[in-house]
FISERO-945947 format. One record per residue: x, y, z of N, C-alpha, C in turn. Coordinates in steps of 0.02 Angstrom, whole numbers, padded with zeros to 5 digits, always signed. Example, Ala and Ser with C-alpha at 12.3 -4.5 7.8 and 13.67 -1.06 7.14 Angstrom:
! FISERO-945947
+00660-00284+00390+00615-00225+00390+00660-00165+00390
+00642-00112+00354+00684-00053+00357+00645+00002+00394
END
This chain:
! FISERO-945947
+07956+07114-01806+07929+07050-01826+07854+07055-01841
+07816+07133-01844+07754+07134-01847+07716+07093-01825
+07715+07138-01747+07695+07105-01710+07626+07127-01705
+07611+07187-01718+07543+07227-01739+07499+07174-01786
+07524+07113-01834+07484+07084-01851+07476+07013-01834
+07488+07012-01759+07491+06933-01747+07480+06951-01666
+07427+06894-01625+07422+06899-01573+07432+06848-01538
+07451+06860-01480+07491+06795-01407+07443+06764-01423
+07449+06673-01441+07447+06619-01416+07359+06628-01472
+07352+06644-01500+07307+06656-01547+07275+06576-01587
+07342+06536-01586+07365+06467-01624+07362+06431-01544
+07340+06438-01510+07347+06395-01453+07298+06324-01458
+07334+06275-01481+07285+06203-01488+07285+06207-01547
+07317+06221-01581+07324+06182-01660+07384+06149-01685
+07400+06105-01711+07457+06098-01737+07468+06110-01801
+07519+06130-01842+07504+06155-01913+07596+06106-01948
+07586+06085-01982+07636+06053-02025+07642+06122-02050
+07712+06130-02063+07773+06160-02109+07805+06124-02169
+07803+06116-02216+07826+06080-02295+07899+06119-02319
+07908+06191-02288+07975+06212-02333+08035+06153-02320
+08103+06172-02351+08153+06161-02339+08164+06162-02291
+08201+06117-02258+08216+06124-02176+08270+06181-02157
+08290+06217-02211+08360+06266-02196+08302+06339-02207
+08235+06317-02233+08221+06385-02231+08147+06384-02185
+08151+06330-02157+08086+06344-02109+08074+06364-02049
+08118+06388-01992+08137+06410-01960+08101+06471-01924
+08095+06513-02002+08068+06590-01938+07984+06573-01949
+07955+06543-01994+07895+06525-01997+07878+06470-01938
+07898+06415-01924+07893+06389-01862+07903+06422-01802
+07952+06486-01786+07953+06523-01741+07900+06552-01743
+07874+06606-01798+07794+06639-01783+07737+06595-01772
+07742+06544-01783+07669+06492-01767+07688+06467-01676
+07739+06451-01667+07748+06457-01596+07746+06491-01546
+07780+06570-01572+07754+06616-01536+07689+06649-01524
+07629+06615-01585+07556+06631-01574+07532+06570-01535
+07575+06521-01504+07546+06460-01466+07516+06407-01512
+07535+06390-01553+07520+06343-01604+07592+06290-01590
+07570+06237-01628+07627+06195-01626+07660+06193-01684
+07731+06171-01701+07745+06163-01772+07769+06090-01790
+07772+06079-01846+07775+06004-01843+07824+06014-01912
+07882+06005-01917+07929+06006-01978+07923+05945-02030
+07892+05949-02077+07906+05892-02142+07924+05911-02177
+07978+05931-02209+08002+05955-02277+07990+05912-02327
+07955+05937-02384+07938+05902-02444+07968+05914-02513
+08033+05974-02479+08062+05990-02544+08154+06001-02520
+08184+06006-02567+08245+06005-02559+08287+06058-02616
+08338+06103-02589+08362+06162-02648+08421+06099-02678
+08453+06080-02706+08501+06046-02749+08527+06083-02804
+08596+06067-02801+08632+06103-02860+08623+06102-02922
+08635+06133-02982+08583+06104-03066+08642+06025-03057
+08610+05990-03087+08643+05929-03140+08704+05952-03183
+08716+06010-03209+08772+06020-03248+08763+06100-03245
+08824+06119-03213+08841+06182-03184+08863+06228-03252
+08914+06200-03301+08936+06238-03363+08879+06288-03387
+08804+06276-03401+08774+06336-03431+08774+06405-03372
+08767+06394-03316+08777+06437-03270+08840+06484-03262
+08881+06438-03265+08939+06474-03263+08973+06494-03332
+08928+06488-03378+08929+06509-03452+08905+06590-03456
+08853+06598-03426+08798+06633-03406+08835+06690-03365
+08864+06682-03317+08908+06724-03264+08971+06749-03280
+08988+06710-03334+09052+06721-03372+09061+06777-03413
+08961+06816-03439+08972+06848-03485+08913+06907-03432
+08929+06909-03376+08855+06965-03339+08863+07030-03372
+08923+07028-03380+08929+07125-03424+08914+07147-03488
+08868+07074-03522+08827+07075-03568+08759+07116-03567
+08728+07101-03511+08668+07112-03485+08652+07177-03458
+08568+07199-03465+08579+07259-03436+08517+07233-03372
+08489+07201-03360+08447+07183-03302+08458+07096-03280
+08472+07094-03209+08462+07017-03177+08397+07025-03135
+08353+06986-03169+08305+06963-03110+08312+06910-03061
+08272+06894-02996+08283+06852-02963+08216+06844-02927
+08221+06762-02944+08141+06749-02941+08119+06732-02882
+08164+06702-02820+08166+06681-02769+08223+06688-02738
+08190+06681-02669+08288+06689-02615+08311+06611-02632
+08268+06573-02650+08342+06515-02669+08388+06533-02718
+08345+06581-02763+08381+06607-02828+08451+06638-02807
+08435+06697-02757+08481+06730-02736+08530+06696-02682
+08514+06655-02653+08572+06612-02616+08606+06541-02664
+08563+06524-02725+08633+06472-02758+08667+06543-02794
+08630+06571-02824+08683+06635-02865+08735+06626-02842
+08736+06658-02758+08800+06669-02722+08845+06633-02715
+08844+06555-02737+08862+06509-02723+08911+06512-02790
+08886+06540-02843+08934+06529-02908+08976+06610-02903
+08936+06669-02876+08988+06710-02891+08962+06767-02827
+09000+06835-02810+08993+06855-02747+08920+06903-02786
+08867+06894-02737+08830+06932-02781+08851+07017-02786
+08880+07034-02732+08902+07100-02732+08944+07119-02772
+08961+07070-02806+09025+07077-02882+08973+07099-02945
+08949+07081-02948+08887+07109-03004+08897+07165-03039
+08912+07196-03116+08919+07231-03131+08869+07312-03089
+08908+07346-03084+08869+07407-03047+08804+07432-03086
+08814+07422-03161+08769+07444-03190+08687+07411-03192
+08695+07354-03178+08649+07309-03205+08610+07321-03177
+08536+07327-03177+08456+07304-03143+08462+07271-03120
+08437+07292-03065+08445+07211-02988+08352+07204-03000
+08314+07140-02995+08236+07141-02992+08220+07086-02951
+08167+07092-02921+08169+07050-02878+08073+07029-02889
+08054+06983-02882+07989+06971-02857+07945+06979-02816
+07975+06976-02755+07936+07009-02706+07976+07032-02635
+07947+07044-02578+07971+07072-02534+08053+07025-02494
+08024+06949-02509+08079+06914-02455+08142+06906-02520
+08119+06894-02590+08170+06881-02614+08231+06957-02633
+08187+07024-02595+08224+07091-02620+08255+07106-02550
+08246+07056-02492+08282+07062-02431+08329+07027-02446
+08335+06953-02464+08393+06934-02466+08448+06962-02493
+08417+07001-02581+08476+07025-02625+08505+07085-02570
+08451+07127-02547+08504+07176-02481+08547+07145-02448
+08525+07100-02402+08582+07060-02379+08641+07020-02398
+08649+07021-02471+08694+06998-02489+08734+07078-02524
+08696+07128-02504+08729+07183-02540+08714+07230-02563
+08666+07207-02627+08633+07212-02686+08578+07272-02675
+08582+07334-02707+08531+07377-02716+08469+07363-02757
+08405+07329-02740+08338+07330-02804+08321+07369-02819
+08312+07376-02889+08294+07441-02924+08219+07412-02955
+08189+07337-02968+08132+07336-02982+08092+07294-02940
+08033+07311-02924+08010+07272-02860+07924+07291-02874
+07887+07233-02878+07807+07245-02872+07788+07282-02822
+07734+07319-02837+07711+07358-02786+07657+07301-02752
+07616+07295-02798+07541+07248-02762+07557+07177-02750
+07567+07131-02816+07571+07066-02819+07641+07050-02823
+07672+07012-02778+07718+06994-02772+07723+06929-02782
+07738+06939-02865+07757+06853-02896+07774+06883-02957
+07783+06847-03019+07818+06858-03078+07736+06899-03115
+07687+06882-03135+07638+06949-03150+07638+07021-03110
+07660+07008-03036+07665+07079-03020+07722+07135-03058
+07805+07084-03079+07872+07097-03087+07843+07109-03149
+07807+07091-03203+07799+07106-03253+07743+07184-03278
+07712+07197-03213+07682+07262-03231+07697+07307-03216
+07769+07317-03167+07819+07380-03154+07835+07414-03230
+07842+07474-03223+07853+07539-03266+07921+07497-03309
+07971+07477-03259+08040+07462-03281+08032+07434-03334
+07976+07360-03339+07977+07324-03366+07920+07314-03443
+07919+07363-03452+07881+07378-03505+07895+07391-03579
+07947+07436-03587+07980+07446-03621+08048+07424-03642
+08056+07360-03654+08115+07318-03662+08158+07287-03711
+08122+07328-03755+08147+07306-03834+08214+07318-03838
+08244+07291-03857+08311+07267-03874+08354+07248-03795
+08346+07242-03751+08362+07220-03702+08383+07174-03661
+08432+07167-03616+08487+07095-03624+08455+07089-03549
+08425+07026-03543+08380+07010-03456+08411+06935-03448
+08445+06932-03382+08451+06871-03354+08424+06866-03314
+08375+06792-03292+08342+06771-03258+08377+06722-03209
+08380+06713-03145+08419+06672-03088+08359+06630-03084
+08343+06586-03090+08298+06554-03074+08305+06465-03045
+08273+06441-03044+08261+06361-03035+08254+06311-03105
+08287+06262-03101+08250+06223-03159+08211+06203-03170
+08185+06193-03215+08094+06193-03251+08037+06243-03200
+08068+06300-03189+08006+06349-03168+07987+06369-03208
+07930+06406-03198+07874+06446-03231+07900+06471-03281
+07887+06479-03359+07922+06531-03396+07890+06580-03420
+07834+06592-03369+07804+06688-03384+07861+06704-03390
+07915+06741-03359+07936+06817-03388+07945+06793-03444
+08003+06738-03455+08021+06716-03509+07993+06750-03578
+07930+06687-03573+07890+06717-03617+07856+06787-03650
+07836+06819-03596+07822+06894-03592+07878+06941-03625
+07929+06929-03579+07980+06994-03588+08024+06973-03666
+08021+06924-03686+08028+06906-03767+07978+06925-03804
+07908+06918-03793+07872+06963-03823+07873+07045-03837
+07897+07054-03784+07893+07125-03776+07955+07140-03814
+08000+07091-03831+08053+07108-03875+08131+07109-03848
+08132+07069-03771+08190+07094-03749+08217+07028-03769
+08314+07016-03749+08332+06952-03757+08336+06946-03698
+08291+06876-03684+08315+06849-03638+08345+06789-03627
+08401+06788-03555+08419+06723-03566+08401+06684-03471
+08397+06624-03462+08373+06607-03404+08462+06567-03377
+08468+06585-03307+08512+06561-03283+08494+06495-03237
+08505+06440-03252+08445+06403-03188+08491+06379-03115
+08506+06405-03069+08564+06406-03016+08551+06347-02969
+08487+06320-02986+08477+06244-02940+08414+06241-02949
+08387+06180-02936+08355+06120-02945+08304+06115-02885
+08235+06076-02887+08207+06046-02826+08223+05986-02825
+08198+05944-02767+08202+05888-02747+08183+05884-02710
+08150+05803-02710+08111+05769-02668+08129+05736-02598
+08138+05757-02545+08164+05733-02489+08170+05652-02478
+08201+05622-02448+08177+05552-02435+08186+05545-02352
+08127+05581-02325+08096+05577-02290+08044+05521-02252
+08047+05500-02201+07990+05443-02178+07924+05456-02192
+07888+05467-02191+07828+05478-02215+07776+05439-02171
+07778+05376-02140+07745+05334-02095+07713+05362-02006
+07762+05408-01983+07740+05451-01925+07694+05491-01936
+07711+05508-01986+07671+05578-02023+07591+05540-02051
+07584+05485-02087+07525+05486-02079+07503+05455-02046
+07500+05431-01976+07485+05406-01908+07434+05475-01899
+07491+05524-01904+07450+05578-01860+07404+05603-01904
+07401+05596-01971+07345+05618-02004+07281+05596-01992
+07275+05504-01988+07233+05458-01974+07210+05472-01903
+07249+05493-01849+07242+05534-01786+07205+05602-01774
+07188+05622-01838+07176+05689-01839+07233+05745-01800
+07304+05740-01793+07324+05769-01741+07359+05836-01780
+07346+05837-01869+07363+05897-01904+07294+05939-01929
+07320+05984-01883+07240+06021-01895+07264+06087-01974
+07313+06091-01996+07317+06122-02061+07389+06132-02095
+07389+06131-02147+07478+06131-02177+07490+06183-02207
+07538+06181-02202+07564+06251-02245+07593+06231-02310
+07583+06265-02367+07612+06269-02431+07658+06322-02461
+07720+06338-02474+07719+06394-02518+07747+06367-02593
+07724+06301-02616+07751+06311-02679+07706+06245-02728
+07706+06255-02782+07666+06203-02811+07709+06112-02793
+07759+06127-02804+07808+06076-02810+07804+06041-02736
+07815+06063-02693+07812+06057-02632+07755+06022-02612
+07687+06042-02620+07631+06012-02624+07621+05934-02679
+07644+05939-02720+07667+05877-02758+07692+05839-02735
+07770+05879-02732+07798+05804-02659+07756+05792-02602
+07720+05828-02570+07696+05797-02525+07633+05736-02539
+07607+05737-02571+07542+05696-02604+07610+05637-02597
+07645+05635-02662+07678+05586-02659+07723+05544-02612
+07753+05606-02558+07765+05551-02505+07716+05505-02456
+07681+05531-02475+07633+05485-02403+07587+05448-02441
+07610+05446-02521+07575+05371-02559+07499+05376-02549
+07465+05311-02568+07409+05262-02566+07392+05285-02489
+07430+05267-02452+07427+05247-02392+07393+05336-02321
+07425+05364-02366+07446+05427-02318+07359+05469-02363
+07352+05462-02433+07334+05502-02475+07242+05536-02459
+07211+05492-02441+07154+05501-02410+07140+05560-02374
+07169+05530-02321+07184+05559-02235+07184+05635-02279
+07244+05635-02319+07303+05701-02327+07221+05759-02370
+07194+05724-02414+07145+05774-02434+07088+05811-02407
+07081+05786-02362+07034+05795-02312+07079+05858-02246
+07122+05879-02250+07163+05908-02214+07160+05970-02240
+07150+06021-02190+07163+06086-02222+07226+06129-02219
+07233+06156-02282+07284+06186-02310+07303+06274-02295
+07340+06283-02287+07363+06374-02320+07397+06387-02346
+07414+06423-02407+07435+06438-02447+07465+06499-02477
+07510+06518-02502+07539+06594-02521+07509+06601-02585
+07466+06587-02620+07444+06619-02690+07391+06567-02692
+07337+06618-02758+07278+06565-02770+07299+06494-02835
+07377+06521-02873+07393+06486-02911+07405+06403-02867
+07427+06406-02824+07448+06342-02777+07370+06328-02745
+07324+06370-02733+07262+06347-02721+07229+06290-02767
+07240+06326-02820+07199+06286-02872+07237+06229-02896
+07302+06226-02880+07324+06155-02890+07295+06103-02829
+07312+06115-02789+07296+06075-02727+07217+06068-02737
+07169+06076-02763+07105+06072-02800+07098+06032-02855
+07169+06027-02908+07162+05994-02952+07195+05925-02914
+07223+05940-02870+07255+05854-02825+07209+05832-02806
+07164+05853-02788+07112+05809-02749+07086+05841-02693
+07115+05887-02657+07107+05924-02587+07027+05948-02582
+06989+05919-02520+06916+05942-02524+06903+06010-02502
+06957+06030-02453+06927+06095-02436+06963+06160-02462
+06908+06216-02470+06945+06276-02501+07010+06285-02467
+07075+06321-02501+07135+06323-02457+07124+06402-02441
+07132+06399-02370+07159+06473-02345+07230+06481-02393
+07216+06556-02405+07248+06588-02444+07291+06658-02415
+07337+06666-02389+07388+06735-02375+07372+06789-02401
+07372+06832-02398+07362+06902-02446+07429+06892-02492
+07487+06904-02456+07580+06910-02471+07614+06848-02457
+07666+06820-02510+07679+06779-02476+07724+06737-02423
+07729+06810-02372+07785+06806-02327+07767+06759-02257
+07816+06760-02221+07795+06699-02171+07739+06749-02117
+07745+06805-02119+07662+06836-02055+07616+06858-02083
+07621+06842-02163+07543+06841-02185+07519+06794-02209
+07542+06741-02204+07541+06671-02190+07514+06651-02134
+07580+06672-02082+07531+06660-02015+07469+06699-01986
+07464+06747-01991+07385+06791-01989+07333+06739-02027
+07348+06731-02091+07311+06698-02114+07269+06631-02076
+07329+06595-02066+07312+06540-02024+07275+06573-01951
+07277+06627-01917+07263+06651-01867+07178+06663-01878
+07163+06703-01931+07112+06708-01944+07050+06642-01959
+07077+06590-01987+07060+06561-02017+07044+06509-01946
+07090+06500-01892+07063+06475-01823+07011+06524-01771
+07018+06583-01787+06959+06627-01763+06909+06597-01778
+06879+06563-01838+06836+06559-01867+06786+06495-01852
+06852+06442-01860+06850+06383-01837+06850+06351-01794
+06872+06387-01739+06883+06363-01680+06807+06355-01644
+06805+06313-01575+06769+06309-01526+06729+06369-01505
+06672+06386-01495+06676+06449-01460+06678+06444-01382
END
């Protein structure tokens, strides 16, 4: 659990809001607890099935078309599974993954990665691997979310390959109370939140309204990339966001660890 980068009770007297999915927040609330921090669960986002399943299963109908599947996230790789076994996957195909958690899941469902960032682990890192360079004439399916990002998209069509995007589910906005939650803001009793996604941060502004919205900017943030930094900057947020190196849940929490070294009482 790398434990070499996290120390006992380190988080002792802080409380830190959690925003993932409530099905995937879990081992990140476990490492903030086990550094003696508190966790406080709000989910601001939700995985949901697409609106109309036919292009997907249009898409899956023909995988032995293709000579590479990327996968942009472990939600990617857990609705996939949901439409077909991922371990059924033609043997031949490029398995790619984005970064470290979404190339654990495809193991765990089976799946050997054959392309994987070395440094940056997000879709600019997936795009400067060797693999992915030379792609001209090339059949790439993308597992992705609806209305995400369309770097590769864009890119790996430049570069000449065909690509086509599979979108396996959807976000959504929780309907969540929101009224407890900013009690304790107005309380000061959230001393920093966690982010890992632009969307997520969106919903959250918007659940806690007029009412919550103040309080909420004035609150400090951490974050898995500087791209989600600089949104939460363009929302309104006054203070710089601590930023992760990676964006897994213990360099996340280090992050936050460091970032109370700093701040804290002496």
């Amino acid at each position: 659990m790398g434990a070499g980068l996290l120390q006992e009770g380190s988080l002792k007297g802080i409380k830190v809001l959690v925003t993932r999915p409530l099905h995937q927040a879990q081992a990140l609330c476990a490492l903030i607890e086990q550094n003696g921090g508190t966790a406080e669960r709000f989910p601001t986002l939700e995985i949901l099935p697409p609106q109309n399943i036919d292009p997907v299963l249009e898409v899956i109908s023909r995988l032995g078309d293709f000579d590479t599947a990327i996968f942009t996230s472990t939600n990617a790789v857990s609705e996939t599974c949901h439409f077909i076994k991922c371990d059924h996957l033609p043997a031949y195909l490029k398995i790619a993954a984005v970064g470290r958690q979404t190339a654990k899941a495809l193991e765990a469902s089976g799946l050997h990665v054959d392309i994987l960032p070395t440094t940056d682990f997000n879709s600019e890192g997936l795009l400067q691997t060797a693999h992915l360079q030379n792609v001209r004439g090339n059949r790439i399916v993308i597992f992705c979310g609806e209305g995400g990002r369309e770097i590769l998209t864009d890119k790996l069509t430049g570069r000449g390959a065909e690509v086509t995007r599979a979108e396996v589910y959807r976000r959504g906005q929780p309907e969540n109370d929101a009224v407890p939650l900013i009690k304790q803001f107005n309380n000061d009793s959230i001393d920093i939140i966690t982010v890992t996604s632009q969307q997520a941060l969106t919903n959250l502004v918007a659940m806690v309204g007029d009412d919550g919205k103040k309080a909420l900017m004035d609150i400090q943030l951490a974050v898995v990339s500087e791209r989600i930094g600089r949104h939460a900057t363009q929302l309104g947020f006054t203070r710089p966001p601590v930023v992760s190196e990676t964006p897994g849940d213990e360099a996340l929490v280090t992050a936050i660890r460091h970032w109370h070294a700093v701040h804290s009482p002496a």
